[in-house]
N, C-alpha and C positions, 0 to 999 in steps of 0.2 A: 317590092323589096324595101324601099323608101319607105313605105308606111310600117312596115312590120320592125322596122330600124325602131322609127319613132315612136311606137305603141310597144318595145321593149325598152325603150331609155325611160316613157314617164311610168312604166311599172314599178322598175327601179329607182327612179326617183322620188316616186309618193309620198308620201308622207301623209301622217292622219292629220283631220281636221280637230278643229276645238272640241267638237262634240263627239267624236269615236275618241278624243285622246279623255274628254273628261267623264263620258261612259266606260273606260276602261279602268281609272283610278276607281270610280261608283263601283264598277265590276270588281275589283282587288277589295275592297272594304263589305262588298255585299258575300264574295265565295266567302271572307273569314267568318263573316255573321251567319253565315248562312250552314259554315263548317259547322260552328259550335252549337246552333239549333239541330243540326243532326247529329252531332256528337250526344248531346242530351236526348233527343229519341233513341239514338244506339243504347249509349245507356243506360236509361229509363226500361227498355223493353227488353233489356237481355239480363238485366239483373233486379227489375221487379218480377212479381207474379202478376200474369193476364190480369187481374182484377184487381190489384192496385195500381198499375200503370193508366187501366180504363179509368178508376175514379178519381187519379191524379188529371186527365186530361178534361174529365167532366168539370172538374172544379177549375181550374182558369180558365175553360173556354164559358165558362157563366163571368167571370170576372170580364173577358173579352167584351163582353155585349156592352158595360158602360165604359170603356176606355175613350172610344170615338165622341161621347157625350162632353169629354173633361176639357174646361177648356170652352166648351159651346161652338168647336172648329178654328178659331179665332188662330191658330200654328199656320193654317192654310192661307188665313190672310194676311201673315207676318209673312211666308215666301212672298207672296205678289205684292204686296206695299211695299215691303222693305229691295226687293230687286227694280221696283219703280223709281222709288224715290228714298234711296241708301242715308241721306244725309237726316231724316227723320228715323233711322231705325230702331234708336234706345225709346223712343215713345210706342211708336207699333208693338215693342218689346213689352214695355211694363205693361198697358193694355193687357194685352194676352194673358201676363202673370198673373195680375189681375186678376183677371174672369177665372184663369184655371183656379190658382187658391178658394175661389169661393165658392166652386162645385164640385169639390174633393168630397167636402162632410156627407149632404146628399146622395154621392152618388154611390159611394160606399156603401152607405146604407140601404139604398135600392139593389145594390147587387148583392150584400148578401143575403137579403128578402128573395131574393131572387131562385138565388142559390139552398135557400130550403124549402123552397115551392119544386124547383124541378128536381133537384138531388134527388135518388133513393135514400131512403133513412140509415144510418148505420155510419158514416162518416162524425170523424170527433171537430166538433163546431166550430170551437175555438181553435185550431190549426186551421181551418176550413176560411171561418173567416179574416186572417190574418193573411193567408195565400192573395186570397180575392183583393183587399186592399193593398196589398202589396204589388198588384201586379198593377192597378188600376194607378199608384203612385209612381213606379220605374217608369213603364208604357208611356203615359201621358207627357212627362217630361221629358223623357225619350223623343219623343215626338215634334214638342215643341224648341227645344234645344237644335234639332237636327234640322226643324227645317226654318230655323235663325241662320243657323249657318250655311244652307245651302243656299237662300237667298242674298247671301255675301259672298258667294259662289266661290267659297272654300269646302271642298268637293272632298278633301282628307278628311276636313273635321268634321264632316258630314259625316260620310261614312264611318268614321272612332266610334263617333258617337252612338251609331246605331250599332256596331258592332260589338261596346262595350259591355250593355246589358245580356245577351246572352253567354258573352265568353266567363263574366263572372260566376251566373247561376252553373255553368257547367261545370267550373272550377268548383263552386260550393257543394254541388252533390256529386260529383266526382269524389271528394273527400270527407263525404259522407258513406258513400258506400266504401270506398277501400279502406279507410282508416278505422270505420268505425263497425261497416258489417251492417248497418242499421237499413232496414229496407221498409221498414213500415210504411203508413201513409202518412203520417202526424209528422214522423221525422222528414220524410223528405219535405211538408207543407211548411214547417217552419223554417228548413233550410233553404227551402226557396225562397219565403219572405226576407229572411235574412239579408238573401245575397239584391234583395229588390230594393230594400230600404238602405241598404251601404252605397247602391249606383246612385241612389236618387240624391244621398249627400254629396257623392262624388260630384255629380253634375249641376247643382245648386248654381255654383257660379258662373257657369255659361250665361243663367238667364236672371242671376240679379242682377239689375245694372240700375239707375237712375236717371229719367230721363233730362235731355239735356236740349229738348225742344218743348216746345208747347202745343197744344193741339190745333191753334191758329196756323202754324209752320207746315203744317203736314200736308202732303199734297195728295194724298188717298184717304177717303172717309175709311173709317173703321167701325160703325158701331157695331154693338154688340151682340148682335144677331145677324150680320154679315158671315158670319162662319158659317150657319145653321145648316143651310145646303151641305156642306164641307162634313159635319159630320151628319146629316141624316144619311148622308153616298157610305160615309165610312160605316154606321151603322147597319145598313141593308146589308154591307158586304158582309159584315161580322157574323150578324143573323144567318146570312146565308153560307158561310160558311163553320158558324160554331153552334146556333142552335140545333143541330143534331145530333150536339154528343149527348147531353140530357139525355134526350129523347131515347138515340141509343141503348144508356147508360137503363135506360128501366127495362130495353131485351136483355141487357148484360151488359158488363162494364166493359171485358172484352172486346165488343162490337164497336163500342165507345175509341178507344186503342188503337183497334185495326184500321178504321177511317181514317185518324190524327196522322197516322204515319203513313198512307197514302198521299195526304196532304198534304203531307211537311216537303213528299217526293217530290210531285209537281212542283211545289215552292222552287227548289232549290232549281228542278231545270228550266224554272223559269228566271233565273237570276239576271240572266244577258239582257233580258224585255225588259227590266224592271229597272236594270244600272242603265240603259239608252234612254226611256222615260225619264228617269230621275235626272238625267242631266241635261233632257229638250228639256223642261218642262219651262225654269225660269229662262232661258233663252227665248224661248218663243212668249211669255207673256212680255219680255223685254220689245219686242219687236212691234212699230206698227202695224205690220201687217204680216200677220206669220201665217196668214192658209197655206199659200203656195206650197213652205216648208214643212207644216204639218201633213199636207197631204204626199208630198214627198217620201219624207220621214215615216211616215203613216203608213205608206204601201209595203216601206222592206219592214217595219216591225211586223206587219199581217203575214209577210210571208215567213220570218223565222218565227214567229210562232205555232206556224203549221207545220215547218221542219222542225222543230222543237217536241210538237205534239207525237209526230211520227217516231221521233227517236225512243219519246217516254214510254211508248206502244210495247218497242220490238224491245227495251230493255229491263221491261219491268218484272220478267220470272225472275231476276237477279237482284231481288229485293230481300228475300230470306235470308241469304249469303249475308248480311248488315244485320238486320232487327232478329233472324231467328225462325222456323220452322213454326212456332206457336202463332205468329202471324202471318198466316199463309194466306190467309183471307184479303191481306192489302192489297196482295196484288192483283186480284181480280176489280178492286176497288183503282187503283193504280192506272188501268189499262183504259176505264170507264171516265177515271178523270182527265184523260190524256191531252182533249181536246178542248176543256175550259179555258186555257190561255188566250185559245186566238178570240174567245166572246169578250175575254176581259179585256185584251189590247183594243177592239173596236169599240165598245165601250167606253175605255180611256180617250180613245178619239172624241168621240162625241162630246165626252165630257168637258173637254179643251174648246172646242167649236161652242158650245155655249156657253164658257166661262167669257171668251172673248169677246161674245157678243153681249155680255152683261145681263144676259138669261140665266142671272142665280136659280129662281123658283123654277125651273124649271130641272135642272138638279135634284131638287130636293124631291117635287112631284113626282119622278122618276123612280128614283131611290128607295122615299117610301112606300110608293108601289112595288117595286122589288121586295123591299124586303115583307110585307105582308102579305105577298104572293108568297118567298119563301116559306114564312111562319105557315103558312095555310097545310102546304102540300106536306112539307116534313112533317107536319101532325097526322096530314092525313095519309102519306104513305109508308113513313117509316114504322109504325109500329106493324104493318101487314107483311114488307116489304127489306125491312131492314138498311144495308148499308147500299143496297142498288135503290130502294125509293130517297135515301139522302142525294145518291147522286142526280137522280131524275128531277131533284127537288132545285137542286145548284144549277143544272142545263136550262130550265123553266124560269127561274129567274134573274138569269144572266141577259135571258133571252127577253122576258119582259120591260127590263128595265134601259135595252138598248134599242129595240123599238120605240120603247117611249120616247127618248131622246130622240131619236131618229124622227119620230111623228111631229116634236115639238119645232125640232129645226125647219124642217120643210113647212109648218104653218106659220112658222115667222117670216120665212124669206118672201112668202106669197106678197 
């Protein structure tokens, strides 16, 4: 009776720790971001036609493939220098500004090359290309802004920040379609640059600052291809997850569409995994010795990701109720993606386990095996096979590139 006393006093007494209290704040700023990305699927899909929804999504997801290049990763190593050694962090800061300013022009340019290599012909160019670098300038900064501040482990302005850019774009074609009735392609492409180029002013001053160290001061090397690993990871995942709208897009743009919005599903229930990540992550690079709590930490993300996967299973007929009957097709796509999560969380593991151990290349070796396994299979099955060889193509390189890690760790520790 004694014990059943005292295991009902400290239930009541609990209280969360640092890290469920600051994965919950992550989680309140990831559900709004995460609201307003499905807000713009709802209404993208229910008041475009099937085949301009499908070529709106073809065209940022080709913009998608150089976001992770801008920069050269260097955001990745302003988190973990600047959570090491905070009193250098306007240096680490200008760094990174830096390098990103100087592969804006470039990269631009390679993606809307890009983007009239895989497009179907028939899209107006000029909106087309205006989209692509629009998203490549919000994205990037986006990115780099957010994770300055979560390295300063202000976990709000973390979250603002990434919440920011889609709540705008959905406000700007929200008020493109009601106000104006305008549903073409051209109008929503520049109404979405529109609302990409006003965040990225908005956000300018997060990451102007002036450094107030020198590089002798700094206690983490930084060069310049220190990120590279950071985004070759983020590139494979892009690939693997966005080069198959193209691809799609030449079965039909529709097919294009129905995938996106299966995606964006999983997204959202993956929000809980992604806010408890987001707030280990500089905790445990802060730590000497963080296995213990990674693999702690480790174990219950692996299991709500497979309670997670379960839930997206049983609930995913009730997808048309939101996007509409014309995408019916998601949810068999939907049901097929259910189980991605728990490859990505063990993956994220690995990838923490080798950062630690100062096994950058081996990140990247990984990664970019991933993703040119992706690129391989979506060529070679999507066009036979449609939005179930996309999915086969994602299972296949989730699976590749966590082996790899996996193989690389166990030839180290030998």
């Amino acid at each position: 009776m004694t014990h059943l006393r005292n295991l009902g006093t400290a239930v009541f007494e609990w209280r969360p720790g640092r890290l469920a209290q600051h994965g919950g704040a992550l989680l309140g700023w990831m559900m709004l971001r995460a609201a307003a990305q499905a807000g713009t699927v709802v209404l993208l899909a229910r008041t475009l036609a099937v085949q301009t929804y499908g070529e709106f999504v073809a065209v940022i997801a080709v913009a998608g493939f150089v976001v992770p290049l801008a920069g050269l990763g260097l955001s990745n190593m302003v988190l973990r220098n600047v959570a090491r050694d905070p009193q250098a962090a306007p240096w680490y800061l200008e760094r990174a500004v830096t390098t990103w300013t100087r592969t804006l022009l470039p990269l631009s340019a390679a993606a809307i090359g890009i983007a009239l290599l895989l497009i179907p012909k028939g899209l107006p160019v000029a909106a087309m290309a205006a989209a692509i670098c629009g998203e490549l300038l919000a994205s990037s900064l986006t990115e780099l802004a957010g994770r300055y501040r979560q390295a300063q482990h202000r976990h709000h302005a973390y979250g603002a920040i990434n919440a920011g850019l889609p709540l705008l774009r959905l406000l700007a074609l929200g008020l493109l379609v009601f106000l104006t009735n305008r549903t073409d392609i051209a109008s929503v492409l520049w109404t979405f640059t529109a609302a990409s180029v006003v965040y990225a002013l908005l956000l300018w001053p997060v990451v102007r600052t002036v450094a107030s160290v020198v590089a002798e001061d700094a206690t983490e090397a930084m060069p310049v291809r220190s990120g590279l690993p950071f985004s070759a990871s983020a590139l494979a995942m892009r690939l693997q997850g966005e080069f198959n709208k193209p691809v799609l897009a030449h079965a039909g743009f529709g097919l294009a569409g129905s995938y996106n919005i299966a995606q964006r599903a999983v997204d959202m229930a993956s929000l809980p995994l992604q806010a408890l990540q987001e707030a280990l992550w500089p905790k445990l690079y802060a730590q000497a010795n963080p296995l213990p709590q990674l693999r702690r930490t480790g174990a219950a993300l692996l299991l709500m990701a497979l309670a997670m996967g379960a839930l997206v299973w049983l609930a995913a007929p009730l997808l048309p109720l939101l996007v509409g009957n014309a995408h019916e097709d998601a949810v068999r796509v939907l049901r097929m993606l259910a189980w991605l999560p728990l490859l990505q969380v063990g993956r994220s593991l690995l990838n923490f386990h080798a950062i630690h151990h100062g096994h950058m290349q081996h990140i990247s070796w990984a990664y970019i095996l991933g993703g040119g396994v992706s690129v391989c299979v979506v060529a070679a099955l999507v066009p036979a096979h449609g939005m179930a060889g996309a999915v086969i193509a994602s299972y296949i390189a989730e699976t590749t590139m966590s082996l790899a890690l996996l193989g690389f760790a166990m030839r180290a520790s030998r």
